[in-house]
C-alpha positions as CSV (number, residue, x, y, z in Angstrom):
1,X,49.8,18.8,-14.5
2,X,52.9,17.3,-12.7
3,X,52.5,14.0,-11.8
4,X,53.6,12.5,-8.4
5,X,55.8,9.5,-8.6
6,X,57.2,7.0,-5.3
7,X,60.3,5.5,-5.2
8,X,60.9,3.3,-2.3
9,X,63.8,2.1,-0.5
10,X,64.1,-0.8,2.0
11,X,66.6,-1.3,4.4
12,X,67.8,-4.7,5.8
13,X,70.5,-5.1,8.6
14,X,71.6,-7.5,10.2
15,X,74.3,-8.5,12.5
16,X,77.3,-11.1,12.7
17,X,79.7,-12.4,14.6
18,X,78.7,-12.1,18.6
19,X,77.2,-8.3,17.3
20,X,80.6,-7.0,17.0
21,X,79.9,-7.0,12.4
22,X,76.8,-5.3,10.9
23,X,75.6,-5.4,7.6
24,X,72.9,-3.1,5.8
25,X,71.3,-3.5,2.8
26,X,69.4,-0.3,0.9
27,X,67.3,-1.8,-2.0
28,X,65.8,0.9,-4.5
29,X,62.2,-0.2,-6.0
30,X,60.8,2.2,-8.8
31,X,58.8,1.5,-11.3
32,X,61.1,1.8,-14.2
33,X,64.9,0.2,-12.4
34,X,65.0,-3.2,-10.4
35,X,67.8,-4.7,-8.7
36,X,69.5,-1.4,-7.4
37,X,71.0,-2.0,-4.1
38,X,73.5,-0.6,-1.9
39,X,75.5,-2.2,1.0
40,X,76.9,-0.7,3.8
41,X,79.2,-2.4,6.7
42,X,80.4,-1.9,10.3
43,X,82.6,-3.2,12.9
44,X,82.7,-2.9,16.4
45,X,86.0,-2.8,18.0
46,X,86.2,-5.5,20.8
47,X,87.6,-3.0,23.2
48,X,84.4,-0.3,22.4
49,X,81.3,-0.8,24.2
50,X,78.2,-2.5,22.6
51,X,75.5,-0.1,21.7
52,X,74.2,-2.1,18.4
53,X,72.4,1.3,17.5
54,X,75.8,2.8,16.1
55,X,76.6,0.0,14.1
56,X,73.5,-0.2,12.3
57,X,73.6,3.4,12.1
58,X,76.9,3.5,10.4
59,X,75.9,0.3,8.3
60,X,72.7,1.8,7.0
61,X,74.1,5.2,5.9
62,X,76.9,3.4,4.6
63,X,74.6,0.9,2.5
64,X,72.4,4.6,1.4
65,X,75.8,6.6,0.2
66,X,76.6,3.3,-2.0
67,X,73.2,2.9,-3.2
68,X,73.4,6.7,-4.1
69,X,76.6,6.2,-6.1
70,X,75.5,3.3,-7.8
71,X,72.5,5.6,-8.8
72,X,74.4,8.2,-10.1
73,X,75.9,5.4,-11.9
74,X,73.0,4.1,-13.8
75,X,72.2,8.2,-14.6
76,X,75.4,8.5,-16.3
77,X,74.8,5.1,-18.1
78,X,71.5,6.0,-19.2
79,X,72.9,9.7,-20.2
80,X,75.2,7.7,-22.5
81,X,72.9,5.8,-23.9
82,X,70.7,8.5,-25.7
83,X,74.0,11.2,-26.0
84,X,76.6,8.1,-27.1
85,X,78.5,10.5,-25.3
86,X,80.6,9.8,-21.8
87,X,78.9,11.2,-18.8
88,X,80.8,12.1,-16.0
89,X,78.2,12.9,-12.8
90,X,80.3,14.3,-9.9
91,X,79.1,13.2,-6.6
């Protein structure tokens, strides 16, 4: 029987700097792996309008793509581990 398993990920943005600077955190819980996290950033140019939506938008996926990386990341280490073999994981 295949057994379901959760992985969770919260996000946490906030923003700096008169709301022109955004900042997202993605932080990975599992069972197994503790401490992942990616960040993301954004910056609002002062001549752009403010619509705070795109900058956490931007922020957040930027903060998931790093967290994804640094995923693959601790794959390949793992894969190393039990091969003692370099891993190369292309994104």
């Amino acid at each position: 029987m295949t057994r379901a398993k959760r992985w969770t990920v919260d996000i946490f943005i906030d923003e700096h700097d008169d709301e022109r600077h955004t900042r997202a955190e993605a932080r990975l819980h599992t069972p197994d792996r503790i401490g992942l996290v990616g960040t993301g950033e954004a910056r609002r140019n002062p001549v752009d309008r403010e619509i705070p939506e795109i900058g956490d938008e931007l922020a957040v996926s930027r903060a998931l793509s790093d967290l994804g990386h640094r995923l693959l990341e601790a794959a390949a280490g793992d894969i190393e581990q039990i091969t003692r073999k370099g891993a190369h994981l292309p994104n």
